[in-house]
N, C-alpha and C positions, 0 to 999 in steps of 0.2 A: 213609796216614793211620792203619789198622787197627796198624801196626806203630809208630809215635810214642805211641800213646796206649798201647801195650800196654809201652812201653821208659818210658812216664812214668808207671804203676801200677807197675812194677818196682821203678825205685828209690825209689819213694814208702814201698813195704813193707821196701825195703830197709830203708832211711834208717829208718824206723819200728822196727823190729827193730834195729836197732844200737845206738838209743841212749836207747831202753827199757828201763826196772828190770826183774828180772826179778819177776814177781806171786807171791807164798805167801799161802796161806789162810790163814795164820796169825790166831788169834780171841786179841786182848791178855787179854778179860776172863777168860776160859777159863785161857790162859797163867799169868794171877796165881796162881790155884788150885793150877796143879800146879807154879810156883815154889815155893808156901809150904810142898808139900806134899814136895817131893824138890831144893830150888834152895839155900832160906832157911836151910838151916843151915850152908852157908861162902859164901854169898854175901846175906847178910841186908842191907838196903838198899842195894843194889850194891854192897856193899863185898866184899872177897878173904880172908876169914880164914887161909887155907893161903900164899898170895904175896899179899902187900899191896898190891904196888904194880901188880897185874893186877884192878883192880877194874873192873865191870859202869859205871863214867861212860862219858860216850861221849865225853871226852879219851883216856881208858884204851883203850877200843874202838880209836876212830882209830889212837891208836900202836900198837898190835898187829892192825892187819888184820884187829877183829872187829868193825867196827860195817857189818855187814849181815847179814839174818833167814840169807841163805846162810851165810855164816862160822859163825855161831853152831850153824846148824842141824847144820852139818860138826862142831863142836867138841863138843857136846851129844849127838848121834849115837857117835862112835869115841873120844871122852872125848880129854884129852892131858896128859905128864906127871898130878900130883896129879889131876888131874880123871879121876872114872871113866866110862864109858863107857855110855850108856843107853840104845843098842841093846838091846833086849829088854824093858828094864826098860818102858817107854815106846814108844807108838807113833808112828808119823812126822808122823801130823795132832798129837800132841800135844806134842813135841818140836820142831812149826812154831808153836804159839802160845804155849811159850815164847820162842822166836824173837820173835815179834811181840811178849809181854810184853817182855822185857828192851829193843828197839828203842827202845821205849814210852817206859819208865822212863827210859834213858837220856837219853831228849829230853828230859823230863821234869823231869831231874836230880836223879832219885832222888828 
């Protein structure tokens, strides 16, 4: 009995972990601050001043594999192409709540 109930908490955490978001402390209203402050001037109301058609919507997001707080937090992090990199510039709680800001907005729609 000891070994059913312990086989049925297993995959209970399994199952639970599998297909569970993963959680960032990412704080949106934080986030806005330091968008306007290092984000807004090629990406001013989601839009892409540098590639047009790579803007912050979350159709844009969708079609390029950024609309999650991870993807962005990777891209914001080690910068790519045109976009520079702000490792250093920014710390990682802070570059998580732009993450959460821009999730935000894009729900949002800008």
């Amino acid at each position: 009995m000891k070994r059913i109930v312990s086989i049925l908490l297993l995959g209970m955490a399994i199952f639970t972990f599998a297909f569970s978001r993963p959680a960032f402390a990412g704080d949106a209203a934080s986030g806005a601050k330091i968008f306007s402050a290092n984000c807004a001037s090629c990406h001013a109301g989601g839009k892409n001043l540098v590639q047009a058609n790579k803007t912050l919507k979350k159709d844009a997001l969708e079609k390029y594999s950024m609309y999650s707080e991870e993807a962005i937090i990777t891209q914001v992090t080690g910068g790519k192409n045109a976009m520079p990199a702000f490792k250093g510039r920014l710390k990682p709680d802070q570059i998580a709540d732009v993450a959460a800001y821009v999730i935000s907005q894009a729900d949002k729609g800008w």
